[in-house]
C-alpha positions as CSV (number, residue, x, y, z in Angstrom):
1,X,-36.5,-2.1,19.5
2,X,-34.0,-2.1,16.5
3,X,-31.0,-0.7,17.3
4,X,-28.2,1.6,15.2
5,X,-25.4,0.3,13.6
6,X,-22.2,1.8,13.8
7,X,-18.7,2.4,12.4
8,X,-16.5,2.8,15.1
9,X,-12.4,4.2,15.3
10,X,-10.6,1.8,16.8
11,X,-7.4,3.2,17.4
12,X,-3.8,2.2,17.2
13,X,-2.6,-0.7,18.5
14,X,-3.3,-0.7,22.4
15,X,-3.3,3.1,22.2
16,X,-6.1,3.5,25.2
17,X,-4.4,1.0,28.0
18,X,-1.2,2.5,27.9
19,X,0.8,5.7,28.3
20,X,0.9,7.6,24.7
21,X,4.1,8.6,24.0
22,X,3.9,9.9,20.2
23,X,2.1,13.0,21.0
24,X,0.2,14.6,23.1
25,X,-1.1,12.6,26.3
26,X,-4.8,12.9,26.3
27,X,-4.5,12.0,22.5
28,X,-6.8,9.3,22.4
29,X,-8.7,10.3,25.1
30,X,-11.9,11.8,23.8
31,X,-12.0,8.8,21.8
32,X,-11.9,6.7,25.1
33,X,-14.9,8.5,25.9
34,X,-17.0,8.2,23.1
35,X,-16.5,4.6,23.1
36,X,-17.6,4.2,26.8
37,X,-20.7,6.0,26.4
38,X,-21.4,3.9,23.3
39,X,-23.6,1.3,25.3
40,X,-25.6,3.8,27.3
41,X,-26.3,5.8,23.9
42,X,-28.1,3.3,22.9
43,X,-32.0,3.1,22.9
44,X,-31.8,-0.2,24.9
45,X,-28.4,-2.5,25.8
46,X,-27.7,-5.1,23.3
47,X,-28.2,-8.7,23.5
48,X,-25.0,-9.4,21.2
49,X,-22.6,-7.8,19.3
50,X,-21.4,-8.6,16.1
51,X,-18.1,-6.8,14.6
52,X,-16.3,-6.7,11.2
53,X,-13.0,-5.2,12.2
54,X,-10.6,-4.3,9.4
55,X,-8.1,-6.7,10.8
56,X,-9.5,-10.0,9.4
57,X,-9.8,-11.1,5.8
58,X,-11.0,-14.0,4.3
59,X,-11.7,-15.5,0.9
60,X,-15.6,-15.5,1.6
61,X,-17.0,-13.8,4.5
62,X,-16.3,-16.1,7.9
63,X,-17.6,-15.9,11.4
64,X,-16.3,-16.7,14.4
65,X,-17.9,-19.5,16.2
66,X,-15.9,-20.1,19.2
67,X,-17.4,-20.1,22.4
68,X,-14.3,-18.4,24.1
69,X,-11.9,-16.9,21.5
70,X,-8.5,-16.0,22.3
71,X,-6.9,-12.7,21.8
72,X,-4.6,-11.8,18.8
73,X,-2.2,-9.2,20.1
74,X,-1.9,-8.2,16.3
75,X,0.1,-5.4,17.1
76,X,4.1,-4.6,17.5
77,X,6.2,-2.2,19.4
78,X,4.3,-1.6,22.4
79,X,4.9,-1.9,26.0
80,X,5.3,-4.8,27.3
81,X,1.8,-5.0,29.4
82,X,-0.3,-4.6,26.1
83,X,0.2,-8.3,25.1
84,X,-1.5,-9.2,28.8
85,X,-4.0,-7.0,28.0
86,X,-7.8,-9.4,28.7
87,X,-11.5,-9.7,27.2
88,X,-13.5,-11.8,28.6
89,X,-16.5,-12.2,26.7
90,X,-18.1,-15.3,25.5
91,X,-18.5,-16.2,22.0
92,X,-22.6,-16.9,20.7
93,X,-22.4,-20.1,18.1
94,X,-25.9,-19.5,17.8
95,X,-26.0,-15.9,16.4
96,X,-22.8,-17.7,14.2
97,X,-24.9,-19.5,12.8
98,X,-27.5,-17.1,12.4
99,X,-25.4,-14.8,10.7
100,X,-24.5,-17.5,7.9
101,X,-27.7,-18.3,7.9
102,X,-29.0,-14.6,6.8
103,X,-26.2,-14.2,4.4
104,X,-26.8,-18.2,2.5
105,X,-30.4,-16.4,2.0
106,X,-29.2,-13.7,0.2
107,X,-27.0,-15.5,-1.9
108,X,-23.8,-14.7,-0.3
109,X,-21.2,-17.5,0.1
110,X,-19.7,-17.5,3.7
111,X,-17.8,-20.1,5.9
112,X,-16.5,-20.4,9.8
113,X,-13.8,-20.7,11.6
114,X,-14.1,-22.2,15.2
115,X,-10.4,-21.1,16.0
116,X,-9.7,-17.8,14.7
117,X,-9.3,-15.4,17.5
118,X,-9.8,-11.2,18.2
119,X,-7.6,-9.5,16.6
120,X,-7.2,-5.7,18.3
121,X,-9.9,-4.1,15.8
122,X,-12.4,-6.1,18.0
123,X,-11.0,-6.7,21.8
124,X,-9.3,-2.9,22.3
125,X,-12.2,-1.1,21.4
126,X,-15.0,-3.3,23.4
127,X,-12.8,-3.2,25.9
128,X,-14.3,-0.1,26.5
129,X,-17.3,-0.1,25.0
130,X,-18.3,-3.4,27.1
131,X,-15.6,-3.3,30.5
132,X,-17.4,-6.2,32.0
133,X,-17.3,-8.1,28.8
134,X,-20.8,-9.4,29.7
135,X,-22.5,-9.4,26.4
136,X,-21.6,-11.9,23.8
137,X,-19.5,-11.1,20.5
138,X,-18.7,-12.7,17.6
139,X,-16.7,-11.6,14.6
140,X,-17.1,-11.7,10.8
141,X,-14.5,-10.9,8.5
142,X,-14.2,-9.1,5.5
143,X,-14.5,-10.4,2.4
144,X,-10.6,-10.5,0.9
145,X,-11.6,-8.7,-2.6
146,X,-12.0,-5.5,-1.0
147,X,-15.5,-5.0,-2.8
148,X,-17.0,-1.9,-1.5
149,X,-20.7,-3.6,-3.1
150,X,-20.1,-7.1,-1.4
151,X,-19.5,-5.6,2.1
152,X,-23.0,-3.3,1.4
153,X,-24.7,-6.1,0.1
154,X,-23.5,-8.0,3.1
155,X,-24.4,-5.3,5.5
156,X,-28.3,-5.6,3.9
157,X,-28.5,-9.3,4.7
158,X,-27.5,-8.7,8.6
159,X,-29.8,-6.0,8.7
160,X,-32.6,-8.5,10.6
161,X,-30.3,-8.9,13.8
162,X,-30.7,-5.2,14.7
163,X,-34.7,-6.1,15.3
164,X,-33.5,-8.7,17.9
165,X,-31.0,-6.3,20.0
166,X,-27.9,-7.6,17.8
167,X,-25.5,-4.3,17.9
168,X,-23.6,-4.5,14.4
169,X,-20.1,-2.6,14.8
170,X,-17.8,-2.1,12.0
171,X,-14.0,-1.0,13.7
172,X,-11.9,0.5,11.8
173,X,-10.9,4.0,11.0
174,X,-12.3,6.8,8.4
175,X,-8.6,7.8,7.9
176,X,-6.2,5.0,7.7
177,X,-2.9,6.0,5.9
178,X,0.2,4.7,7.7
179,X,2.0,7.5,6.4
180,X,-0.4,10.0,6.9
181,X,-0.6,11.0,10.2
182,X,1.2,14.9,10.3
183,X,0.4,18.4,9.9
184,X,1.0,18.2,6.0
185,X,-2.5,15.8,5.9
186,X,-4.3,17.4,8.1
187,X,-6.5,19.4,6.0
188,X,-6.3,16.4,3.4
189,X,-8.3,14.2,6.5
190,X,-11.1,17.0,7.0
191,X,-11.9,17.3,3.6
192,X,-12.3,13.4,3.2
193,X,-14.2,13.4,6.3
194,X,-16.6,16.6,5.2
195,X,-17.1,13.8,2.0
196,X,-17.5,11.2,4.4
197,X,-20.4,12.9,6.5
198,X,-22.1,14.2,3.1
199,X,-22.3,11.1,1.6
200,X,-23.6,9.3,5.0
201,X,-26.3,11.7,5.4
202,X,-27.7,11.0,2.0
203,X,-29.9,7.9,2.2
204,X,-31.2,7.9,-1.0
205,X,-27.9,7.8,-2.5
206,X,-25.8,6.6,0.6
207,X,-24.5,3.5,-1.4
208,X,-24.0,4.7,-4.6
209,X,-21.4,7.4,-3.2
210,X,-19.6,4.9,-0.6
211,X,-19.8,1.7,-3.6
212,X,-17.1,4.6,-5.1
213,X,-15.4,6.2,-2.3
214,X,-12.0,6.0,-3.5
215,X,-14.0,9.0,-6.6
216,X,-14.1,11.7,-2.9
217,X,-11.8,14.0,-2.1
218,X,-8.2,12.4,-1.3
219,X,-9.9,8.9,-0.9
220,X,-6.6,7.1,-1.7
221,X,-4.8,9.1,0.6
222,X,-7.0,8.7,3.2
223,X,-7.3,4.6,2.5
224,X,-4.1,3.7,1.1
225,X,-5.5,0.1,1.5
226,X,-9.4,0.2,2.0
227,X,-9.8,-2.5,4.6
228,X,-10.6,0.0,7.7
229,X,-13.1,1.5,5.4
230,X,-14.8,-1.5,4.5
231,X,-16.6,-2.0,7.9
232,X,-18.3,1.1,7.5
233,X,-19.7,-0.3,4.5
234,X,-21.3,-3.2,6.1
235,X,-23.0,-1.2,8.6
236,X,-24.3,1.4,6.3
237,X,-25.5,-1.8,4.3
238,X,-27.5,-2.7,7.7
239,X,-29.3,0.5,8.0
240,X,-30.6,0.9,3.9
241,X,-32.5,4.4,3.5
242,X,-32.6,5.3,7.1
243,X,-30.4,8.4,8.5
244,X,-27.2,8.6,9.9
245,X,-25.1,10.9,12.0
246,X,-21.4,11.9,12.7
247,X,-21.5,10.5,16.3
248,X,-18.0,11.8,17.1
249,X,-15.2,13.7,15.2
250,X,-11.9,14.7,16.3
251,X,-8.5,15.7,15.4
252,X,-5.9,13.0,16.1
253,X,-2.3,12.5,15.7
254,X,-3.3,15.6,13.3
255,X,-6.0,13.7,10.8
256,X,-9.4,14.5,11.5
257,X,-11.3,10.9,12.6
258,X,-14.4,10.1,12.8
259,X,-17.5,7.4,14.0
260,X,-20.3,7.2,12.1
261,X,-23.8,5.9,13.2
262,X,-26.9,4.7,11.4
263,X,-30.2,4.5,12.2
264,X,-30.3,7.3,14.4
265,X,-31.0,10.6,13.9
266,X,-29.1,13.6,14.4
C-alpha cells in the first residue's frame, strides 16, 4: 500500500518535553496530539521513515547514513533536561543508499554524510510520532540554494519509496518568522495559511503556486527565511497530481500553524 507524505510542525525547540512557560500551558498540546496519532492514521505502519527537516543544509542534497546517529541539541535557552532528552532509533544505510540512488536517476546530484547527526526538526517530533523509536529513520537535507523547484523536483524522485512503506516527512513549520509570533500577525498567519491550503488542494497546479510562494499573501512574513517551508515542498513533490488535506490547524503562540498531508483525501 503507498502511503501519504506529509509536512509536519515541528515545534520550538524541545517545546513538548518540557514545561511551556511563554504562554499558555497546553500551548503545544494539540500539536502533541496530532503528532501521536500520526502512525495510527496511517493506512498501514511504515517500514522507514525518511525526513527533511528545515534544520540541515547542504550544498547538494545529503543523506544520513549512520547506523546510529547522535542527537544535535540544536537549540538554546531551555531547561536543563532538554539536552538529555533520547531517540533511539536505528539508522537504515540501505534506504541511504536507495535514496541517492532514486535521486542520481533523476539527475539530481546528492552526497552523504556518515556522521552528521538529528538535529531537533527530526528527533522532537518522532519522538512522538514514533515513542518506541522502533522504525528506522534517516535524514536528507535541503539543498542550500533554497530552490523551491529543486526540493519539488526532489520530492518527485523519492516518490517510489512510498510504494514500499517508506513514510516521507518534511518538519518544519508553515509559519516561521522569529519575529512573528503576537497578536499583531495573527491574522497575517491565517491568511498565508488559507493560501497555503488553496494551493495544496489544487493538484493540477499544486507546484506551480508553491515553486512561487513567497507571490501569496504575506509569504515573506510568514518565511522570513524559507527553509521550514522547503520540506513541504519535497513532500508535495512525492505525491504529484494526487490530493491533499489540511491534517491539522491551530492557533499557536498566536500564528495560525498548520500540517499538511498528501495522498490522502479529505
Amino acid at each position: 500500500m503507498t502511503l501519504p507524505t506529509v509536512f509536519l510542525p515541528h515545534g520550538a525547540g524541545p517545546c513538548f518535553f518540557m514545561e511551556w512557560g511563554r504562554g499558555p500551558a497546553d500551548t503545544w498540546d494539540r500539536t502533541a496530539a496530532y503528532l501521536q496519532g500520526l502512525i495510527a492514521s496511517l493506512p498501514e505502519r511504515p517500514t522507514a521513515i525518511l525526513v527533511v527537516s528545515g534544520h540541515w543544509e547542504a550544498p547538494v542534497f545529503t543523506v544520513g547514513t549512520g547506523k546510529w546517529p547522535e542527537l544535535i541539541y540544536d537549540y538554546g535557552g531551555f531547561p536543563a533536561h532538554t539536552y538529555e532528552l533520547t531517540f533511539g532509533a536505528p539508522g537504515s544505510p540501505g534506504l541511504a543508499r536507495r535514496v541517492r540512488r532514486l535521486l542520481g536517476e533523476a539527475g539530481i546530484a546528492s552526497a552523504e554524510d556518515a556522521e552528521h547527526g538529528w538535529d531537533h526538526g527530526v528527533f522532537v517530533p518522532l519522538k512522538l510520532v514514533t515513542p518506541d523509536a522502533d522504525i528506522p529513520v534517516v535524514q536528507l537535507s535541503l539543498k542550500a540554494d533554497l530552490d523551491p523547484e529543486a526540493h519539488l523536483a526532489a520530492g518527485r524522485a523519492l516518490r517510489p519509496l512510498r510504494d514500499d512503506g517508506v513514510l516521507i516527512v518534511g518538519s518544519g513549520m508553515s509559519w516561521h518568522n522569529m519575529r512573528g509570533f503576537s497578536p499583531a500577525f495573527t491574522e497575517r498567519s491565517a491568511k498565508f495559511d488559507a493560501w497555503l491550503d488553496a494551493a495544496i488542494s489544487d493538484p493540477a497546479n499544486r507546484e506551480a503556486a508553491l515553486a512561487h510562494w513567497d507571490s501569496a499573501p504575506y509569504g515573506r512574513e510568514a518565511h522570513p527565511r524559507e527553509e521550514h517551508l522547503l520540506p513541504l515542498m519535497v513532500a508535495a513533490g512525492a505525491a504529484p497530481g494526487e490530493p491533499a488535506v489540511v491534517a491539522f490547524r491551530d492557533t499557536v503562540m498566536d500564528v495560525v500553524v498548520s500540517a499538511v498531508e498528501f495522498g490522502r483525501a479529505a
